[in-house]
N, CA, C and O of each residue as an XYZ file, in Angstrom:
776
protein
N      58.723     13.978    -59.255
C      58.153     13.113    -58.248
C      56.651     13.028    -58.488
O      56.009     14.071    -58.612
N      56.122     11.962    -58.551
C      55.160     11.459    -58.950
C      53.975     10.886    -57.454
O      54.364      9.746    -57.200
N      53.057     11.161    -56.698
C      52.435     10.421    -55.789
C      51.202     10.249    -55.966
O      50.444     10.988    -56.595
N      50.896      9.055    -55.300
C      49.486      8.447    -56.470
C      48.829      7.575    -55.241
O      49.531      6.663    -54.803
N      47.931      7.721    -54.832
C      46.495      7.251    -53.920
C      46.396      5.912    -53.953
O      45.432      5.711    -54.692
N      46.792      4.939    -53.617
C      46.463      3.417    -54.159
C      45.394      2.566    -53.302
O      44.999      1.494    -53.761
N      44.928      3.032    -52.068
C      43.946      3.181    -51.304
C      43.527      3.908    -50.112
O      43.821      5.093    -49.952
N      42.935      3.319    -49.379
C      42.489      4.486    -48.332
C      43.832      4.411    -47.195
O      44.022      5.404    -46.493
N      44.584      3.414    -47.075
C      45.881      3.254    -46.537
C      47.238      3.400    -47.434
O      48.277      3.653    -46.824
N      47.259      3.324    -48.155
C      48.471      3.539    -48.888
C      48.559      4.486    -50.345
O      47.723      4.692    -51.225
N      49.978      4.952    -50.158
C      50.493      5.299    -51.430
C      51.598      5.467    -51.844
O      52.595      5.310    -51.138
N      51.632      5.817    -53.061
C      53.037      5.091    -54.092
C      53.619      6.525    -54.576
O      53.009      7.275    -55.338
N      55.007      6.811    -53.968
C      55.693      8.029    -54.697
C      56.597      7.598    -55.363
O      57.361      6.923    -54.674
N      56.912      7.676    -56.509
C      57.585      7.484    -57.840
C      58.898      8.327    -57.934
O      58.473      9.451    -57.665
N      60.608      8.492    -58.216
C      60.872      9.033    -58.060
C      62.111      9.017    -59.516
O      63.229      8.693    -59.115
N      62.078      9.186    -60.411
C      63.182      9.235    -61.926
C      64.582      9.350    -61.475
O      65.003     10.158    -60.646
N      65.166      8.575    -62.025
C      66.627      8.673    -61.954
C      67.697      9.469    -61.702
O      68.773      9.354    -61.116
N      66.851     10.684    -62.572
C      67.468     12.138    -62.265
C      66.945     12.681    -61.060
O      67.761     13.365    -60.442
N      65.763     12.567    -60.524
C      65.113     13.051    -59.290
C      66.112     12.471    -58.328
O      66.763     13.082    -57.480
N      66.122     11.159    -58.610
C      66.706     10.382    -57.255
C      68.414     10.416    -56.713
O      68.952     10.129    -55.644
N      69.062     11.057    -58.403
C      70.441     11.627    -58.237
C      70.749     13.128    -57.362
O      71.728     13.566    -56.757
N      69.535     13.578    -57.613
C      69.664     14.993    -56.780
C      69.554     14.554    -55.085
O      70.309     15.010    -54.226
N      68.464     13.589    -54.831
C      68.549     13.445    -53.384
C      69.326     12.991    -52.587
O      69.487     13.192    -51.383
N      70.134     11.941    -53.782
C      70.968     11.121    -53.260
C      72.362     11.021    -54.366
O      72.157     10.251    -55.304
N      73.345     11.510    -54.363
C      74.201     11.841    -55.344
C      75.419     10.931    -55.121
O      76.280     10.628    -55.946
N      75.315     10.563    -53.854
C      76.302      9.502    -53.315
C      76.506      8.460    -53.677
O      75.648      7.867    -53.023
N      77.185      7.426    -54.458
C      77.157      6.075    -53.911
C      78.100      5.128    -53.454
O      79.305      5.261    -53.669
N      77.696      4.343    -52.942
C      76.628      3.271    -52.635
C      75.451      4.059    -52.278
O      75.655      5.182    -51.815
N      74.555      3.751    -52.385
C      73.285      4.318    -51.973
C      72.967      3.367    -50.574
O      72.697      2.198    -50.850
N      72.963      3.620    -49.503
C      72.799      2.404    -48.404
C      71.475      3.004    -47.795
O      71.335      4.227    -47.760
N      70.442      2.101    -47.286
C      68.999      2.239    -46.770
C      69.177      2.825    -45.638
O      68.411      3.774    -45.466
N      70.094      2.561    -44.577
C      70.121      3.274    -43.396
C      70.921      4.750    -43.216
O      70.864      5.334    -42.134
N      71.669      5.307    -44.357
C      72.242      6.309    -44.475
C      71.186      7.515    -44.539
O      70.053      7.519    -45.021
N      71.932      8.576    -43.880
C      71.058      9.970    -43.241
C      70.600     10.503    -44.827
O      69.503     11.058    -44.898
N      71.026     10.423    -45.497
C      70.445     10.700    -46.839
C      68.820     10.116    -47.599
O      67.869     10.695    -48.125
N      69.098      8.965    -47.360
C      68.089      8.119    -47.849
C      67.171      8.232    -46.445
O      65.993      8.062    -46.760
N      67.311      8.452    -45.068
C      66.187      8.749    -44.425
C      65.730     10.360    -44.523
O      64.565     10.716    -44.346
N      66.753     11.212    -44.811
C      65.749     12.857    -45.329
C      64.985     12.614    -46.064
O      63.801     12.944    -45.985
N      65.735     11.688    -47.349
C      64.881     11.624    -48.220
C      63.171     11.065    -47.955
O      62.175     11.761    -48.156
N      63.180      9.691    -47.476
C      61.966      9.217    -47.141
C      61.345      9.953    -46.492
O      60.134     10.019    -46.704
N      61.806     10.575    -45.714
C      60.991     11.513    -44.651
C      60.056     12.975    -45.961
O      58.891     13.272    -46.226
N      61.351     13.430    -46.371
C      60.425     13.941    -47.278
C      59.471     14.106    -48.182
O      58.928     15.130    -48.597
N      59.248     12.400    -48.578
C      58.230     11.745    -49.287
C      57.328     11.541    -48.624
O      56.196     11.756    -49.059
N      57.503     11.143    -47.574
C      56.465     10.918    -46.421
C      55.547     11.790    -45.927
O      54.490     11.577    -45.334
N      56.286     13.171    -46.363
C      55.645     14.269    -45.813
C      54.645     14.900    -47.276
O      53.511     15.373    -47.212
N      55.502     14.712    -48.528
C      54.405     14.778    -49.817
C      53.425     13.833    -49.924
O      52.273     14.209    -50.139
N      53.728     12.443    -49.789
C      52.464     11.579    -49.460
C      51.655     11.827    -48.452
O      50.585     11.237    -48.603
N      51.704     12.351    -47.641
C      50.549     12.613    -46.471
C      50.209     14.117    -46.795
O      49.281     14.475    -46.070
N      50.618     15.069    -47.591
C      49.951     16.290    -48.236
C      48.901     16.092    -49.438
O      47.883     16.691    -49.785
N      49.681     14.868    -49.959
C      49.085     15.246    -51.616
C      47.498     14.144    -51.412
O      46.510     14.351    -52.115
N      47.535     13.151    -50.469
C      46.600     12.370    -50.143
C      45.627     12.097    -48.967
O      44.632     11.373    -49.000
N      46.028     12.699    -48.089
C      45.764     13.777    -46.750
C      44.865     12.156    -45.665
O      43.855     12.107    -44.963
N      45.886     11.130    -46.062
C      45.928     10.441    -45.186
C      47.068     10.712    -43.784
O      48.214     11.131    -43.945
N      46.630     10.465    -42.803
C      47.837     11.109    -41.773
C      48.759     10.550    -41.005
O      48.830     10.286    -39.805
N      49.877     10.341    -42.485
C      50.957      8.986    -41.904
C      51.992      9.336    -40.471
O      52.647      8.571    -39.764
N      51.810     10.764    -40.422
C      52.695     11.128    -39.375
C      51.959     10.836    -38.042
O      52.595     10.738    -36.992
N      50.293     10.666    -38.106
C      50.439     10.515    -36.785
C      50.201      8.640    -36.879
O      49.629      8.257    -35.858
N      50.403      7.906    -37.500
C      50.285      6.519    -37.502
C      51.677      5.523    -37.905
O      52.730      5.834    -38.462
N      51.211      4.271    -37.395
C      52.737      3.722    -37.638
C      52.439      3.165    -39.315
O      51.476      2.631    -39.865
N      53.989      3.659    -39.829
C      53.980      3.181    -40.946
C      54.853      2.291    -41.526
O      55.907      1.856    -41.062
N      54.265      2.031    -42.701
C      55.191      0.692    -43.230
C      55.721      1.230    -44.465
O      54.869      1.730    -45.201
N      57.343      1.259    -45.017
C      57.609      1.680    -46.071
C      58.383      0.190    -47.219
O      59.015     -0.807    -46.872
N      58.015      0.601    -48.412
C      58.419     -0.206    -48.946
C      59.324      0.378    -50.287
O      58.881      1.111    -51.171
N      60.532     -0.089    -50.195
C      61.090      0.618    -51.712
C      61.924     -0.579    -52.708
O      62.750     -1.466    -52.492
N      61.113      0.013    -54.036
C      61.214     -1.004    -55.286
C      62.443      0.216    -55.871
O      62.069      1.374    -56.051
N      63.570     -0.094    -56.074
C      63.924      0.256    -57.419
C      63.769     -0.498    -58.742
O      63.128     -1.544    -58.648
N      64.173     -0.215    -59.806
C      63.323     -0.415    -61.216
C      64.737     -0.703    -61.852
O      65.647     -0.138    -61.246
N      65.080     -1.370    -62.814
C      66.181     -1.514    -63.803
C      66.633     -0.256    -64.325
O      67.809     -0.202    -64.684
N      65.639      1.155    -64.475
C      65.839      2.407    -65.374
C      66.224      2.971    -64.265
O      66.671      3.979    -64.813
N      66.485      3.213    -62.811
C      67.271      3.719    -61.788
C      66.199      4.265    -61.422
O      66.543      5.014    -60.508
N      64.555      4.404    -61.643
C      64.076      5.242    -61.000
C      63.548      4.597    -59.739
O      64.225      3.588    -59.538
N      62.862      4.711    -59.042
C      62.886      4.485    -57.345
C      61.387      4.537    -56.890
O      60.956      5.682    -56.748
N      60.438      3.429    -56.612
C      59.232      3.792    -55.956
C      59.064      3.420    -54.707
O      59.714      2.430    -54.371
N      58.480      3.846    -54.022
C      58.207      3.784    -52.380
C      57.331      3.567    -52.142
O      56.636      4.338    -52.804
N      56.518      2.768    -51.381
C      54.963      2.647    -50.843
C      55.024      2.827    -49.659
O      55.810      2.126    -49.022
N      54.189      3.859    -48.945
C      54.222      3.757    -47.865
C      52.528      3.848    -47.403
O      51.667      4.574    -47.899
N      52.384      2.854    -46.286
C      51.103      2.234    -46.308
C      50.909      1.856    -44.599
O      51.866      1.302    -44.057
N      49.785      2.132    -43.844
C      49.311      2.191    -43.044
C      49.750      0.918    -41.746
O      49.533     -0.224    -42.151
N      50.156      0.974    -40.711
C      51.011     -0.670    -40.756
C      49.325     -1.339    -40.162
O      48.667     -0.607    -39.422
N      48.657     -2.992    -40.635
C      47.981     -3.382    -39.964
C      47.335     -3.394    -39.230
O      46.115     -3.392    -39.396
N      48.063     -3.413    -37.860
C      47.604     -3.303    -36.533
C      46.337     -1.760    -36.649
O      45.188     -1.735    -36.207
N      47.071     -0.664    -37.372
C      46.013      0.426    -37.240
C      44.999      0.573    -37.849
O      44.075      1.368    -37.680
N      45.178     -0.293    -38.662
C      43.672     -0.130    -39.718
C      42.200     -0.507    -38.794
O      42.375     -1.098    -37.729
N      41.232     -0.272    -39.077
C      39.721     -0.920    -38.813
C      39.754     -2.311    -38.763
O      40.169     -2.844    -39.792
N      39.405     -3.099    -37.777
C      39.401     -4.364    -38.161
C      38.559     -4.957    -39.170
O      37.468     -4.406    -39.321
N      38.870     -6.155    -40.039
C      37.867     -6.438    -41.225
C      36.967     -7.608    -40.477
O      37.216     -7.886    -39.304
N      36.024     -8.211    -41.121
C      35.044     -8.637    -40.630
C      35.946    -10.274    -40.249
O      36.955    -10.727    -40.788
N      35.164    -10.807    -39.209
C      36.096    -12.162    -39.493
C      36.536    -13.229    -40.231
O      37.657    -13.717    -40.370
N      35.470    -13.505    -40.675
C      35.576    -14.370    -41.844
C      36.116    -13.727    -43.147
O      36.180    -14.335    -44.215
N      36.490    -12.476    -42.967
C      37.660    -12.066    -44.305
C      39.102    -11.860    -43.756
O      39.870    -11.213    -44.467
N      39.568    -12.361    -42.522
C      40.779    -11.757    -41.886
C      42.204    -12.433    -42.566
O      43.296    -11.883    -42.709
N      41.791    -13.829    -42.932
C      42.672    -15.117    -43.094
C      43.126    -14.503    -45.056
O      44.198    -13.915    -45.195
N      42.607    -14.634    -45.786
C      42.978    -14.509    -47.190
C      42.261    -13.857    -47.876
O      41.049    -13.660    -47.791
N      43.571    -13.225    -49.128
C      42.083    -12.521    -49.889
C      42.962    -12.783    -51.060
O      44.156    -13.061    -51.172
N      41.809    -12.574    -52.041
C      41.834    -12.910    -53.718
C      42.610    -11.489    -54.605
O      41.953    -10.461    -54.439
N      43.652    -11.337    -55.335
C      43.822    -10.155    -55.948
C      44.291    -10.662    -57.395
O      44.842    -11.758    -57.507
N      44.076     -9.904    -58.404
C      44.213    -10.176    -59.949
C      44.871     -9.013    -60.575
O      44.626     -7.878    -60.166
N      45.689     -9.231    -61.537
C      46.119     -8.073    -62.326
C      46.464     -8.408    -64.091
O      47.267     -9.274    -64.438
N      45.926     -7.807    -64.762
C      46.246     -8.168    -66.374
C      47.108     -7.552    -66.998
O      47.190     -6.424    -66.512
N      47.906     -7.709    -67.947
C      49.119     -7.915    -68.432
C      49.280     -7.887    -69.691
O      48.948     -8.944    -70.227
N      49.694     -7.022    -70.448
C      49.794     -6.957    -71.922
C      50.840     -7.395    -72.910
O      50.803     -7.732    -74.094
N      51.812     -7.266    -71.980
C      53.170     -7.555    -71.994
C      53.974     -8.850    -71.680
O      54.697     -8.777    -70.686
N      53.964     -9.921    -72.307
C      54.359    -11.067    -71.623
C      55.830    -10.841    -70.812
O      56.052    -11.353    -69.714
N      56.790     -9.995    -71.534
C      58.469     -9.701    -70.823
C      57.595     -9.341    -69.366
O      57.753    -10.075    -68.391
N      56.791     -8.316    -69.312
C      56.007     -7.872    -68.421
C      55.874     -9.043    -66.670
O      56.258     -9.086    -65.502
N      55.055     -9.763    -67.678
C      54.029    -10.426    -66.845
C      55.481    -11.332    -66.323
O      55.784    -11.115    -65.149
N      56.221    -12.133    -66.942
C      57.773    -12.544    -66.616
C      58.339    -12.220    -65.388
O      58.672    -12.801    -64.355
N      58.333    -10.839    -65.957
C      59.736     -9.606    -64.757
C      58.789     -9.607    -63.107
O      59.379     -9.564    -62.028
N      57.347     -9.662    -63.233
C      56.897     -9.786    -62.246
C      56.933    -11.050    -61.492
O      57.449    -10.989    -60.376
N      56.528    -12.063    -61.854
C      56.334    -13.387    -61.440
C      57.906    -13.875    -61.067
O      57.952    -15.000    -60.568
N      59.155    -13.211    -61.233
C      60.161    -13.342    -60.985
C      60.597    -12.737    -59.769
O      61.613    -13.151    -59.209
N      59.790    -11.608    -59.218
C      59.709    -10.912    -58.380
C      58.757    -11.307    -57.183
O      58.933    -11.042    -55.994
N      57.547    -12.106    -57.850
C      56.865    -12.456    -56.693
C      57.463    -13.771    -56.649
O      57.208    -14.198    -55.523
N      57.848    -14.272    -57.022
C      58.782    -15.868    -56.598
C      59.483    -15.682    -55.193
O      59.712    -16.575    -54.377
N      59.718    -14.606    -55.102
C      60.734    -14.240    -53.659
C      59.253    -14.236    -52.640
O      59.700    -14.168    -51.495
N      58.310    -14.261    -52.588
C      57.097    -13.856    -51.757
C      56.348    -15.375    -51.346
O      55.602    -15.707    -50.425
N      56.959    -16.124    -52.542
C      56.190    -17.600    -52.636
C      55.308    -18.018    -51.337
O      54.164    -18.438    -51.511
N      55.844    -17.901    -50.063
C      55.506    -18.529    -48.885
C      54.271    -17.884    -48.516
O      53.563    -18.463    -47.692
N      53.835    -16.589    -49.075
C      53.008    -15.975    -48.577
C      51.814    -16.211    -49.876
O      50.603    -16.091    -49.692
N      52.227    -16.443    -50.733
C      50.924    -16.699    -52.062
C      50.688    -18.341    -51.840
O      51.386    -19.345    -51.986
N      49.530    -18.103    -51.473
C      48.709    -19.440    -51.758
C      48.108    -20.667    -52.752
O      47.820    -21.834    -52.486
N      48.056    -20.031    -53.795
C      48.139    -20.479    -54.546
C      47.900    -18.932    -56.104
O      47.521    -17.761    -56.089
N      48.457    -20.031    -57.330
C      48.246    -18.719    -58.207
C      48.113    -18.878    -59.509
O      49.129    -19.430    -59.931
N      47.246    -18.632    -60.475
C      46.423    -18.962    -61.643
C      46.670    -17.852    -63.163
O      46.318    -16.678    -63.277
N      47.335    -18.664    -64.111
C      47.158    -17.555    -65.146
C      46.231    -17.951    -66.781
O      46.293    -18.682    -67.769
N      45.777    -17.355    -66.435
C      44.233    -16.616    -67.770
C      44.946    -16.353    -68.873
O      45.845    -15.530    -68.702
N      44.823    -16.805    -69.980
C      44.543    -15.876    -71.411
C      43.689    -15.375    -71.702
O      43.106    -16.059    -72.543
N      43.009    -14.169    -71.428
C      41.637    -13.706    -71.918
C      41.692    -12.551    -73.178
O      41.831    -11.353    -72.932
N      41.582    -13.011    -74.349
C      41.212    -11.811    -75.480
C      42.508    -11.681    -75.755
O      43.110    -12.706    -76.075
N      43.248    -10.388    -75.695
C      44.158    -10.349    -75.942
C      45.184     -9.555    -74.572
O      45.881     -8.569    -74.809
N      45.087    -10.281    -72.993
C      45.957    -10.048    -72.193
C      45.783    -11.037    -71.381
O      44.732    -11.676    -71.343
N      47.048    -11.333    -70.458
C      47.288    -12.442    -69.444
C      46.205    -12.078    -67.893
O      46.010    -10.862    -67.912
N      45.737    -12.495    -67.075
C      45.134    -12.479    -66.014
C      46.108    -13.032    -65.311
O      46.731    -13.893    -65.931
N      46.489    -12.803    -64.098
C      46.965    -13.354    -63.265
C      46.713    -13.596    -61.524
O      47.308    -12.886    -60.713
N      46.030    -14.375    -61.217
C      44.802    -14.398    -59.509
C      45.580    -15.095    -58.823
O      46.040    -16.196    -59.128
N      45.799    -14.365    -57.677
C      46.517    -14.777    -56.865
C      45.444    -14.468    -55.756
O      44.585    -13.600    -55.604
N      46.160    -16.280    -54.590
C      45.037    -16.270    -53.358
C      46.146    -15.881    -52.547
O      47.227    -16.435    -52.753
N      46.004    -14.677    -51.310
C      46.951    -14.401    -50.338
C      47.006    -14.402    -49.386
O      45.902    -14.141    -48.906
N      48.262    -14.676    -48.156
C      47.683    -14.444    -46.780
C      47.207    -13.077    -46.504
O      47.614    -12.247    -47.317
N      46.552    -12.693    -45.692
C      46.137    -11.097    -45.675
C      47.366    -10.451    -45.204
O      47.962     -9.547    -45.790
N      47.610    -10.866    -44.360
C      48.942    -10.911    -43.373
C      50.018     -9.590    -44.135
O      50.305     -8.451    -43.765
N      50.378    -10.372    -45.284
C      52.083    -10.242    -46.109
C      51.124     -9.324    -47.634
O      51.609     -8.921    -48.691
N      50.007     -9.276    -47.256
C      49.766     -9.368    -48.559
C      49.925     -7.911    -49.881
O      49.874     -7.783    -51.105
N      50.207     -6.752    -48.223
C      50.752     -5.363    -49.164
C      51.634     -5.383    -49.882
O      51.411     -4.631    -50.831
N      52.659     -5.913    -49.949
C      54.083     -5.956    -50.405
C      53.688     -6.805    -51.780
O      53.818     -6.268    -52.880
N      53.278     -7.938    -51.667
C      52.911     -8.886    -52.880
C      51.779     -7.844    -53.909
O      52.061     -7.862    -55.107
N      50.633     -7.026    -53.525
C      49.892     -6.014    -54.106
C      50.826     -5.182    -54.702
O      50.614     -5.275    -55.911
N      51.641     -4.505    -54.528
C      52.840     -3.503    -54.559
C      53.214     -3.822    -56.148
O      52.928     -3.192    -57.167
N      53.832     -4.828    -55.989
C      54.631     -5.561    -57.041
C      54.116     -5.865    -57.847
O      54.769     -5.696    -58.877
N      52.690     -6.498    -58.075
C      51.742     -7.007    -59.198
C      51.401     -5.644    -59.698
O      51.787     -5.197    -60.778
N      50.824     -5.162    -59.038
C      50.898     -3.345    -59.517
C      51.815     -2.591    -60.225
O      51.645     -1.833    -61.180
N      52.784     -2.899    -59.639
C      53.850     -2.004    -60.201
C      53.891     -2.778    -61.709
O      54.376     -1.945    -62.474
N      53.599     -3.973    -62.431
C      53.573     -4.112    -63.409
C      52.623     -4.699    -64.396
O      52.838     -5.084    -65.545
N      51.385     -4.683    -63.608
C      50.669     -5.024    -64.650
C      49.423     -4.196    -64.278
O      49.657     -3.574    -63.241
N      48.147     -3.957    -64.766
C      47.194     -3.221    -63.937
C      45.795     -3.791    -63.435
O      45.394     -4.840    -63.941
N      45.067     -3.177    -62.506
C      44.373     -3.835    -61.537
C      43.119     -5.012    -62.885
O      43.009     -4.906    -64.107
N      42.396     -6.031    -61.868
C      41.364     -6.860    -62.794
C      41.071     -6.975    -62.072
O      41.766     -7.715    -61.375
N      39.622     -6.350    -61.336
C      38.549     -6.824    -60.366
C      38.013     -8.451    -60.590
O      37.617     -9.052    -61.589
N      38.160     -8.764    -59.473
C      37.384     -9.955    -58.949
C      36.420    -10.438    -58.906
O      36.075    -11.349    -58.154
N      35.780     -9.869    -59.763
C      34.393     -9.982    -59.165
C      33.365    -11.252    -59.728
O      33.606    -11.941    -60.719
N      32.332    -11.358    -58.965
C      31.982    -12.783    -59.992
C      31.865    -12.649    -61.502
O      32.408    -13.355    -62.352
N      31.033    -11.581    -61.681
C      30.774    -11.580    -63.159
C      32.570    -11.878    -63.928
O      32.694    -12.983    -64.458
N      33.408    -11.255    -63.952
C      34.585    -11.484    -63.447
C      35.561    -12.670    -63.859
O      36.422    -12.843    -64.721
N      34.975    -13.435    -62.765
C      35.602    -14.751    -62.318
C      34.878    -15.961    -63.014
O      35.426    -17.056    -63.138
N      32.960    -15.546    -63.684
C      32.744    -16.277    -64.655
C      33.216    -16.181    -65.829
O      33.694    -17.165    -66.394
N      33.154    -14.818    -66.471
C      34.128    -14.497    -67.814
C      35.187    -15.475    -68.043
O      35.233    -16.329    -68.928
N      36.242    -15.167    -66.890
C      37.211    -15.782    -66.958
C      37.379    -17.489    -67.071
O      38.318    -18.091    -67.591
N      36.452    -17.931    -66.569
C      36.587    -19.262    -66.673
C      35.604    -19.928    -67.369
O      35.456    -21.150    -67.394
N      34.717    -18.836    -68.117
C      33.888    -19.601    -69.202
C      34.704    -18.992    -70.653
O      34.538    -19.887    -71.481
N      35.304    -18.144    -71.142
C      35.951    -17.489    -72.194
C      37.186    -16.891    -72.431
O      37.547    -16.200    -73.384
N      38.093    -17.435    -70.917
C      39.511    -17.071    -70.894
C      39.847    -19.081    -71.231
O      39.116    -20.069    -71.282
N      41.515    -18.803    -71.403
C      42.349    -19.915    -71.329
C      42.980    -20.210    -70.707
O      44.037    -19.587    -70.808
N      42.965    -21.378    -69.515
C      43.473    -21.204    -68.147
C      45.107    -21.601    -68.720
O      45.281    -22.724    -69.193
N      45.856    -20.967    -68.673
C      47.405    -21.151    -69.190
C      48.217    -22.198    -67.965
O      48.545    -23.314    -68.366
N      48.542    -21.820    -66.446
C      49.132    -22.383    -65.850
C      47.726    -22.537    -64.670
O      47.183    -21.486    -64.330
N      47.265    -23.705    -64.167
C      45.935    -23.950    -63.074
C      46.494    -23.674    -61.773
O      45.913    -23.017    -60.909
N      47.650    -24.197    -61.656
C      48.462    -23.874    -60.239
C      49.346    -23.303    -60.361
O      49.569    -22.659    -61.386
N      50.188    -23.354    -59.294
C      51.765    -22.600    -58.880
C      52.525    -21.975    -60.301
O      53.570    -22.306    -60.863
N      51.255    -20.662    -60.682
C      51.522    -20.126    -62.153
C      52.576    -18.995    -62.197
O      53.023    -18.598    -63.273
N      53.104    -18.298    -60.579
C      53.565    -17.537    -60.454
C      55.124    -18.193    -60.936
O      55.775    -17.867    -61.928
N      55.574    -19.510    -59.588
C      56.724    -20.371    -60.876
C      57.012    -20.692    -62.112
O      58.131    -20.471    -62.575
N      55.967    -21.302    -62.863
C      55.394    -21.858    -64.259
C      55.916    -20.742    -64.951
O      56.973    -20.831    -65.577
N      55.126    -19.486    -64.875
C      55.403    -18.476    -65.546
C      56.831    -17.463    -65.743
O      57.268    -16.906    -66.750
N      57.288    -17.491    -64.455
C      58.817    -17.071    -64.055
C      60.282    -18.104    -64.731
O      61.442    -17.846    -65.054
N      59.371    -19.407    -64.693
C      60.801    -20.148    -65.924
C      60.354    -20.706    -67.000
O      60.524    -21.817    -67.501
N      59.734    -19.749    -67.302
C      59.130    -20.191    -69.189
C      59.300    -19.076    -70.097
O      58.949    -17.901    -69.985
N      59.901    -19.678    -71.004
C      60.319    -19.061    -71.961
C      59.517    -18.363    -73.097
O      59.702    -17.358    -73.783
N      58.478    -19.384    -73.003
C      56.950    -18.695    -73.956
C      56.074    -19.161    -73.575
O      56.264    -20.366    -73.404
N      54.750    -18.719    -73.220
C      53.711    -19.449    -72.390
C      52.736    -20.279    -73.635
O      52.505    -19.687    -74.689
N      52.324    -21.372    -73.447
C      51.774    -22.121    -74.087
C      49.600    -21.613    -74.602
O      48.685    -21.234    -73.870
N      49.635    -21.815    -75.712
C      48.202    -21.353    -75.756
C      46.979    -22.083    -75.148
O      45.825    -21.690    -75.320
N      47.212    -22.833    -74.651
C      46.029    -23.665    -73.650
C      46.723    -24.306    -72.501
O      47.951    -24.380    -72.519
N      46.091    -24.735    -71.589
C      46.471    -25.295    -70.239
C      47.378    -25.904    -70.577
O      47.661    -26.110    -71.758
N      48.368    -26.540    -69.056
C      48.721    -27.126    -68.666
C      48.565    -27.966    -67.420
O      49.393    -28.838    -67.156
């Protein structure tokens, strides 16, 4: 078991195939079965040790990805309502990016955030050097779950201006819009725009 800090509200426990056969040896594996809640509970209780955020006394939000290799990740992350409020004019959307080395990669994700569509605003993919960029605008709202997933397969690319000029003075804008679709039914991504 693997648990890993992903911010000041959330984190990600990882759990291998073989880990996850010992907790749960049963199947069907069903989400509401007393098994799979010891289990969470017990993650819940290593994530709030190993990161000494204090999910037990706050409401939380859990999220679980299994993986094609049977292993099992969980996010469990602070619900909204409890956080600090953010300033106003940042409440409505925010900008997140992740790069990609792997085109099967960058694929398996954008196939995954296709199910989220309603909540991504719009979404942009980069050729820069030798990896994909991928910027997505989000509601703030929905927007842990959609973070989760880009994460889980590609890794973080700050935003930042310096950033966001790079990118659009010396990257190759591959798909300008709705790149999260574009990219999810294409078979090979093209070397300059579309």
């Amino acid at each position: 078991m693997t648990v890993q800090r992903l911010s000041a509200y959330s984190v990600k426990v990882q759990l291998s195939a073989e880990e996850l056969r010992v907790f749960m040896p049963d199947e069907p594996r069903t989400p509401d079965s007393p098994q799979m809640l010891r289990m969470l509970s017990f993650m819940l209780a290593k994530a709030e040790s190993v990161s000494g955020i204090a999910f037990s006394a706050l409401p939380v939000t859990v999220e679980v990805i299994s993986a094609q290799d049977g292993s099992l990740a969980v996010y469990f992350s602070v619900a909204e309502e409890s956080k600090p409020p953010a300033p106003e004019q940042h409440q409505r959307v925010i900008r997140i990016a992740a790069r990609f080395t792997d085109s099967a990669l960058l694929r398996q994700c954008c196939t995954l955030l296709e199910k989220e569509q309603p909540n991504i605003r719009s979404s942009v993919l980069y050729r820069y050097q030798t990896v994909w960029i991928l910027t997505l605008k989000l509601r703030r709202l929905h927007a842990s779950l959609i973070r989760h997933i880009l994460l889980e397969y590609g890794q973080p690319f700050r935003l930042s201006a310096m950033n966001r000029a790079r990118l659009s003075e010396y990257g190759v804008c591959i798909f300008n819009q709705d790149a999260v679709h574009q990219t999810a039914a294409s078979e090979s991504f093209p070397e300059s725009g579309s």
